[in-house]
N, C-alpha and C positions, 0 to 999 in steps of 0.2 A: 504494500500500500504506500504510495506515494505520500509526504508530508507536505503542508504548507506551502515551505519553501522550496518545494520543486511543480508548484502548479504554474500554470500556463502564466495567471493573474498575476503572481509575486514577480515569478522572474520581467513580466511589463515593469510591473514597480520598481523593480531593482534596475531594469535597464533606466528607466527613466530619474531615478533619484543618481546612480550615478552620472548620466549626461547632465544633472544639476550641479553635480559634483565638479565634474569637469570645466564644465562653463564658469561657475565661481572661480575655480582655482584660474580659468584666464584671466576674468575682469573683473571678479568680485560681485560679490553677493546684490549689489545695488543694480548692477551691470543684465543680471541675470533678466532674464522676460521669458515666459512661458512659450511662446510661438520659436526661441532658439533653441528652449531646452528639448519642445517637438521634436525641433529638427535634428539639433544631434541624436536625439534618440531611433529615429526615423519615424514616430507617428504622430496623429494628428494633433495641432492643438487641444482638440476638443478632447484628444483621448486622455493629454494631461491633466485637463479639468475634471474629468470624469473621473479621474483614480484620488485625486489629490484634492482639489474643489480650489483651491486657490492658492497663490504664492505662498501665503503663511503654512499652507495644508503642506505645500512641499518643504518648505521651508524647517518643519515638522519633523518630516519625515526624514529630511538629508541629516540634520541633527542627531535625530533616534540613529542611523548608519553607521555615523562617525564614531560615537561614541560605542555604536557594537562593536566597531574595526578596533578603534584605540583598546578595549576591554580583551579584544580579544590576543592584540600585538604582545601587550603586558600578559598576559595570562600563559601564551606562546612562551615569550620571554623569561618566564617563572620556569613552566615545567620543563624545558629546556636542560634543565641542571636537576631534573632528579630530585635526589634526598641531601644535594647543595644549597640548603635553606639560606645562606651566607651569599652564596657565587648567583642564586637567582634570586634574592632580594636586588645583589645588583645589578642584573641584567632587566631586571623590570624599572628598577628607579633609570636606569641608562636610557631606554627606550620610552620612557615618560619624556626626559627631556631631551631626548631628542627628536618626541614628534612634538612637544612645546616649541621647540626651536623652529621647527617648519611651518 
């Protein structure tokens, strides 16, 4: 049985939150308009209305992503080291700030 996040629906979502992604990191979040985020995603304006309902709705949503990514880089970065409770404390404080830095 298929999950969630392997239905038709999410993976739209997920293409289109990260072509928000994208588009932010060129020009910034003020930058961003839903008819480019379409387009890099390749569908319709309308379709991005329809999942999201407005900029704030994505704006929502890219948010919620970022923070699954960051949780997940550190969480990576932890068990990376095993029963090195010392070596992946610092491997998750390292990758904290180095995605701060970015």
């Amino acid at each position: 049985m298929a999950t969630s996040t392997d239905s038709p629906r999410q993976r739209l979502r997920d293409t289109i939150v990260d072509a928000a992604r994208a588009r932010t990191i060129t020009a910034g979040w003020d930058a961003v308009r839903m008819g480019g985020v379409a387009t890099t995603a390749g569908v319709s304006r309308q379709t991005v209305y329809n999942e999201f309902g407005s900029k704030a709705g994505l704006a929502e949503a890219l948010a919620r992503a970022e923070v699954d990514r960051f949780v997940g880089d550190v969480r990576d970065a932890l068990l990376a080291h095993g029963s090195d409770v010392r070596a992946g404390a610092y491997a998750a404080i390292a990758r904290t700030l180095s995605t701060a830095a970015d």
